[in-house]
N, C-alpha and C positions, 0 to 999 in steps of 0.2 A: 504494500500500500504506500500511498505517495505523501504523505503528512504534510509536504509543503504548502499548502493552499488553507490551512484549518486555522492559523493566524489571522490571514486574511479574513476567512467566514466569523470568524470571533471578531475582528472589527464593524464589520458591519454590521451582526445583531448588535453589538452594546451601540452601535449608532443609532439605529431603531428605537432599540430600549433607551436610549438619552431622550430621542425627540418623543414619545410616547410621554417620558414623566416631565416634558417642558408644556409641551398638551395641556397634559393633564389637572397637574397642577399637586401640591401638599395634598390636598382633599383626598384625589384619587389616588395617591400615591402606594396605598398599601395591596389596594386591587388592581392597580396599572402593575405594581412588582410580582403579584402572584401569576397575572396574564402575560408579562414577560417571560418570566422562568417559564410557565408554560411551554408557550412556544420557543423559546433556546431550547428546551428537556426534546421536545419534540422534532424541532428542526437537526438536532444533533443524532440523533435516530436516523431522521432522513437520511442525512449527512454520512453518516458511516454506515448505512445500508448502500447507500450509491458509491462510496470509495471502494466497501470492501467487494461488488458488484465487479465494479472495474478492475480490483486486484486479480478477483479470481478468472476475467476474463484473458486479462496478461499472463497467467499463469499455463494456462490453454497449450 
């Protein structure tokens, strides 16, 4: 598998996740962080479903 690129997808979600709690606001802040992590728990799934995809297809 190719780990180079997982820095990269970790900037852009905490990007997301920044503009979400600028949004949002103090108020939302505890339900804007629960539906972040959400989606990073879940897009990281993706994410290493799709690497490890391509690894085993290199493998081939």
């Amino acid at each position: 598998m190719n780990y180079a690129y997982i820095p990269i997808f970790w900037v852009i979600t905490a990007f997301f996740v920044g503009r979400s709690y600028e949004v949002g606001g103090m108020k939302k802040a505890f339900s804007t962080f629960l539906k972040s992590v959400g989606i990073v728990i879940l897009a990281s799934i993706i994410y290493v479903i799709i690497f490890a995809g391509m690894g085993y297809l290199n493998n081939i």
